[in-house]
C-alpha positions as CSV (number, residue, x, y, z in Angstrom):
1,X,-31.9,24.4,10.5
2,X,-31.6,21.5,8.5
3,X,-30.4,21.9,4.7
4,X,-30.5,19.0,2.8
5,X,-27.3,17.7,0.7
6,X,-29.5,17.3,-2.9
7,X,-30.2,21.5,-2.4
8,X,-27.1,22.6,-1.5
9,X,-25.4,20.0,-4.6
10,X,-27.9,22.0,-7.1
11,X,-26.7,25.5,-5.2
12,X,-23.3,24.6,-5.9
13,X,-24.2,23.7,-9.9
14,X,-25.5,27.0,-10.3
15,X,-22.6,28.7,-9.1
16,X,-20.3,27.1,-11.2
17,X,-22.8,27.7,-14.8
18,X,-24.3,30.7,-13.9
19,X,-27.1,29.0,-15.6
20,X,-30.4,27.2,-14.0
21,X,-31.0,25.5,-17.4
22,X,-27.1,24.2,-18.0
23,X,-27.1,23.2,-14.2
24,X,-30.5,21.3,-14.0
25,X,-28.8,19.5,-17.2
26,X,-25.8,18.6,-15.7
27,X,-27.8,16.9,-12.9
28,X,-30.2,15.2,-14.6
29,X,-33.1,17.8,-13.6
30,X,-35.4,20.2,-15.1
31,X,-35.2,23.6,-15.2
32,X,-38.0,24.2,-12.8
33,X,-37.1,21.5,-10.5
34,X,-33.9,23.5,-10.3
35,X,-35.3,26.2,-9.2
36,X,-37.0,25.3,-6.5
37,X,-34.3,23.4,-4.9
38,X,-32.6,27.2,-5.2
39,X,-35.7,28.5,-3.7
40,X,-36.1,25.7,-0.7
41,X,-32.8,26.5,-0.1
42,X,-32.9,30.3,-0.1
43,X,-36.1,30.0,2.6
44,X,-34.0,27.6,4.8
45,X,-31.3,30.0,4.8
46,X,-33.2,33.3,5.1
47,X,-30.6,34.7,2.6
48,X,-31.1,35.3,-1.1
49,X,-28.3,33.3,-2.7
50,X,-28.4,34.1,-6.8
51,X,-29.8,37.8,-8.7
52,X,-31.5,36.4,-11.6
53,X,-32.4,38.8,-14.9
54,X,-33.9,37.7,-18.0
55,X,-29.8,37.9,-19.5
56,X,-27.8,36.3,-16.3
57,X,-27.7,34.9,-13.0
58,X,-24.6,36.0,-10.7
59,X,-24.1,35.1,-7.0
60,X,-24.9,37.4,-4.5
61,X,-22.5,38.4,-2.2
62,X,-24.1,36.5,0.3
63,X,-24.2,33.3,-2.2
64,X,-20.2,34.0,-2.8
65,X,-20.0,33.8,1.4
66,X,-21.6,30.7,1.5
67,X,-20.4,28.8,-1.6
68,X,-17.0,27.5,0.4
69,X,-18.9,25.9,2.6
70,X,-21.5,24.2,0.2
71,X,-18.4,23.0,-1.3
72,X,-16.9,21.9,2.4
73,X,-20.3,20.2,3.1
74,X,-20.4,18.2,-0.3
75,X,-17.1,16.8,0.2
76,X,-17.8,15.8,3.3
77,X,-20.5,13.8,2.6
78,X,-18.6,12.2,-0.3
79,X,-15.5,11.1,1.9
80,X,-18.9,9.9,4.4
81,X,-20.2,7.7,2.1
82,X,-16.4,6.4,0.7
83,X,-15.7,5.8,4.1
84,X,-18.6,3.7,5.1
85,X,-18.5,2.0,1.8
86,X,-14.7,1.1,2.8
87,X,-15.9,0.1,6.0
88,X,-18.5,-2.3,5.0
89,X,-16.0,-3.9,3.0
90,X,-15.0,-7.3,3.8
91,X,-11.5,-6.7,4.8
92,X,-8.4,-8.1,5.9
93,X,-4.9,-7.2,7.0
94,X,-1.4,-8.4,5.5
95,X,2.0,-8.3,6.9
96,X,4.7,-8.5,4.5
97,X,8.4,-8.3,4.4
98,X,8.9,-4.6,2.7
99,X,11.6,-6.2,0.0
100,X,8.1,-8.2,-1.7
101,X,6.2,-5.2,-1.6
102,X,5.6,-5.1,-5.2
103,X,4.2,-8.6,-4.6
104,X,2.2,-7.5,-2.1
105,X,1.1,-4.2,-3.7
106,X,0.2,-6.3,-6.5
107,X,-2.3,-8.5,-4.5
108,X,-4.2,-5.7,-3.5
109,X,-4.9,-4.6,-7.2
110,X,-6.1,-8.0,-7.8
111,X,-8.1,-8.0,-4.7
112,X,-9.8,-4.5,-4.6
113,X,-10.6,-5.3,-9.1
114,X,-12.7,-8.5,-8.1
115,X,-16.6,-8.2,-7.5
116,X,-17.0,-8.2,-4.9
117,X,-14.2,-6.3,-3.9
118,X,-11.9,-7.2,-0.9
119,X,-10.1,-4.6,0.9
120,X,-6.7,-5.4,2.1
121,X,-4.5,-3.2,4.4
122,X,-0.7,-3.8,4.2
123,X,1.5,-3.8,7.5
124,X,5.2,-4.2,6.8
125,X,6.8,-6.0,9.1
126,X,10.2,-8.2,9.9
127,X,9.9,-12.0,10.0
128,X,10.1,-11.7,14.3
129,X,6.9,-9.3,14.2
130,X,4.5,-10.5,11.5
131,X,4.8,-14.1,13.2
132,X,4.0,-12.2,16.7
133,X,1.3,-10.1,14.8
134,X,-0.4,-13.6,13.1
135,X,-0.7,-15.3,16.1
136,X,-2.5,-12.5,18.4
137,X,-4.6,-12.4,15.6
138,X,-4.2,-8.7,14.3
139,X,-3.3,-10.1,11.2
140,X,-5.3,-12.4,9.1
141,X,-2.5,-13.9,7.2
142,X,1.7,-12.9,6.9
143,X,4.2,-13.3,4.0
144,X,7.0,-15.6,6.0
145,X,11.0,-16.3,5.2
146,X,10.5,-20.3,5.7
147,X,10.3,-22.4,7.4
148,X,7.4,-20.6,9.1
149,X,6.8,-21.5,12.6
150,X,4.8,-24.8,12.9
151,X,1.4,-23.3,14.1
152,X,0.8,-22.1,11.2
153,X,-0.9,-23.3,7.7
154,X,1.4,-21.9,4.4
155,X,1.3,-22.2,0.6
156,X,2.1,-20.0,-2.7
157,X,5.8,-20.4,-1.8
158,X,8.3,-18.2,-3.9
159,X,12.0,-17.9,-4.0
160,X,13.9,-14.5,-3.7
161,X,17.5,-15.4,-5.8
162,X,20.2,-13.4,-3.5
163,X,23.1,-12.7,-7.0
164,X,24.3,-9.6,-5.4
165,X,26.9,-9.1,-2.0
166,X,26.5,-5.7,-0.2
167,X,30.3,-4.2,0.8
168,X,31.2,-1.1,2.2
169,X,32.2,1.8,-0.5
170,X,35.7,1.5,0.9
171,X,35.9,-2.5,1.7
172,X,38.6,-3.8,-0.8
173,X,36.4,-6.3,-2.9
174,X,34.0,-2.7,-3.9
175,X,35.9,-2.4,-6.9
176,X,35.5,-6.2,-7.6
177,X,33.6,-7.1,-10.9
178,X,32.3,-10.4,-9.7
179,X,32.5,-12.3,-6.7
180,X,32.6,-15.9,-6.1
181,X,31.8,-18.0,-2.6
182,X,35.5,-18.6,-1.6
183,X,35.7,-14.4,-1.9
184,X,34.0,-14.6,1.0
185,X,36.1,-16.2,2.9
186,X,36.6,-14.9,6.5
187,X,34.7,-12.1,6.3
188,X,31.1,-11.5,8.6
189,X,28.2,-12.1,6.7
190,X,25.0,-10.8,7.9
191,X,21.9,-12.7,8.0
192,X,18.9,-10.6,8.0
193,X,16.2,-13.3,7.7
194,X,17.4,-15.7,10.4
195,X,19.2,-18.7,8.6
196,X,23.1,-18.4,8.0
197,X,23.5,-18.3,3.9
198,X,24.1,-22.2,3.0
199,X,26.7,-22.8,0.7
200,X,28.9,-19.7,1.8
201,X,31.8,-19.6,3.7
202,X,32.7,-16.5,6.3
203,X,31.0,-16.0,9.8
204,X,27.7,-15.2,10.5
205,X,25.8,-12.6,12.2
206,X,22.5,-12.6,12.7
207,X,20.6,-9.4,11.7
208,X,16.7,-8.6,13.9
209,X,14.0,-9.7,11.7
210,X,14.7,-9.9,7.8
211,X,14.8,-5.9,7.7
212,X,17.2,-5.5,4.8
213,X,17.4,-1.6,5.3
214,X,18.7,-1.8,8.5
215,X,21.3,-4.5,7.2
216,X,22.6,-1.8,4.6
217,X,23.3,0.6,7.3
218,X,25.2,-2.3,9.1
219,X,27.2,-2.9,6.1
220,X,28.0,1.2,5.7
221,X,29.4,0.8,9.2
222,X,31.2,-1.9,8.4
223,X,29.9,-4.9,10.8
224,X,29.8,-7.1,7.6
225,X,29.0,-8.1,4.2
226,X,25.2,-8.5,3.0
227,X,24.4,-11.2,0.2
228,X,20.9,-9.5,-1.4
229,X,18.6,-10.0,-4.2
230,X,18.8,-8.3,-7.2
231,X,15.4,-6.3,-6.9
232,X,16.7,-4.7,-4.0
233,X,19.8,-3.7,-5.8
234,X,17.8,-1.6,-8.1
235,X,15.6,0.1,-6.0
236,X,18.6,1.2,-3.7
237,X,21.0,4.1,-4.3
238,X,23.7,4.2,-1.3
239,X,27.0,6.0,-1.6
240,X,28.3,4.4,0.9
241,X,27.4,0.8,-0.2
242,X,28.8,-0.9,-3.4
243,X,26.7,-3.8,-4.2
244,X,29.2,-6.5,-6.4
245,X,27.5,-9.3,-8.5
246,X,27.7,-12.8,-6.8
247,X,28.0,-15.9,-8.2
248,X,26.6,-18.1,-5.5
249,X,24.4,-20.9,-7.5
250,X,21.1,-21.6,-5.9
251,X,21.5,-18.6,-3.4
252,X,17.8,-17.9,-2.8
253,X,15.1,-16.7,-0.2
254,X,12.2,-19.1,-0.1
255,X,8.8,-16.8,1.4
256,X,5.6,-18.7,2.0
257,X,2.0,-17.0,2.6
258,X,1.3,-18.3,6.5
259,X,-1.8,-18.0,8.3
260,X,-3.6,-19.8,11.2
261,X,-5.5,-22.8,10.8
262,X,-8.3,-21.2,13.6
263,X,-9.3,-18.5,11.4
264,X,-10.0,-19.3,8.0
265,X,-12.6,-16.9,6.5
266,X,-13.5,-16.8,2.6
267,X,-11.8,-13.5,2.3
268,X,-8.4,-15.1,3.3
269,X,-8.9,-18.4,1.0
270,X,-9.0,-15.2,-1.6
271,X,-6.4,-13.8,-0.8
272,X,-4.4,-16.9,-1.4
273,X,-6.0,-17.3,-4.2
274,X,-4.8,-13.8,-5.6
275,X,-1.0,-14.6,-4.3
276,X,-0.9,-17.8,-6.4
277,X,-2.2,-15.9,-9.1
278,X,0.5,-12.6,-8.6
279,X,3.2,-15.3,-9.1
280,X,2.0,-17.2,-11.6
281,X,1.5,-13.8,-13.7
282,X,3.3,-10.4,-14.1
């Protein structure tokens, strides 16, 4: 038996007015076209669905049964046809460092608002695996800490400015109310985005990828000291981290957009497109 989505959409209407007249309205139908569809319905099924008297139409119990599943069915075939409109989308996939996620979130508003619209799905990932990722090709393009490996083709560079040092709740400069570089002197400074911190004295040790989350939990165990950007210090709350103001001048993370010269599409040239534009406005 095949019921047909237009039938079971006007079944569903009529449910939810009690009226033929208010639901052939609400779709754009006449009053007798309605009821047919009811009736067409009501023959495929075998079941009467509605009692109809000159003052009201209420569901029968058989019609109260079955109304779930209308419902079901309906929403099926809207996530159906979202899903295949999502899938004929041109599309492609960006890996991103999760401390420019508003960045990135922000490209994919700009994106998705354009005609036509350009679906982008997000992988965050560390410098070590978006690089990896790029290069097999299950990315279309990456946002890099530079310098970006040499295979690759950036632009719309951006600087992260690091004006914050990471210390354990108990470390002794916690209660400091500003730091400067020689503070730093002789302590281990971690490096979660592969470069030791120019200008800064202390050791280095070199964090996996530029994963600043798993730096903070370094610093709570006390394996070091973690320079980091202001707009991480406000969407973290730690107990066991104090994060001190430092004055380190030009301290700063410069990101590039990267991609592979071997597969340039028009989507990606729009997506570069819509990072230059992201930076240039807020």
């Amino acid at each position: 038996m095949l019921l047909m989505l237009r039938e079971i959409h006007c079944f569903t209407r009529v449910a939810a007015r009690l009226s033929f007249s208010a639901a052939a309205a609400d779709l754009g139908m006449s009053q007798p076209a309605m009821s047919q569809a009811i009736t067409r319905l009501e023959r495929a099924t075998g079941l009467r669905l509605f009692e109809r008297t000159a003052r009201e139409v209420r569901l029968t119990a058989e019609g109260k049964a079955l109304l779930p599943y209308a419902e079901q069915a309906l929403e099926s075939a809207a996530a159906f046809t979202a899903e295949a409109a999502r899938l004929a989308r041109p599309t492609i996939h960006l890996a991103y460092p999760p401390l420019v996620g508003t960045l990135a979130a922000r490209v994919v508003r700009r994106l998705a608002g354009r005609s036509p619209s350009i679906g982008v799905e997000l992988r965050a990932a560390g410098r070590g695996e978006a690089a990896r990722a790029l290069a097999a090709g299950e990315v279309s393009a990456a946002i890099l800490a530079t310098p970006a490996p040499a295979a690759f083709v950036t632009a719309a560079r951006f600087h992260v400015t690091v004006d914050h040092l990471a210390v354990p709740a108990g470390h002794r400069l916690a209660a400091r109310a500003r730091l400067a570089p020689d503070d730093l002197a002789g302590q281990v400074l971690l490096t979660p985005y592969g470069r030791p911190w120019a200008g800064l004295p202390g050791r280095s040790r070199l964090v996996p990828d530029d994963d600043f989350a798993a730096a903070l939990d370094q610093v709570a165990a006390g394996a070091g000291l973690l320079p980091i950007p202001q707009l991480l210090v406000r969407a973290v709350r730690r107990e066991d981290v104090r994060f001190v103001p430092l004055e380190a001048g030009e301290l700063r993370i410069t990101y590039a957009l990267a991609w592979s010269r071997e597969r340039v599409t028009p989507e990606l040239m729009a997506l570069v497109q819509a990072v230059q534009d992201a930076l240039w406005t807020r």
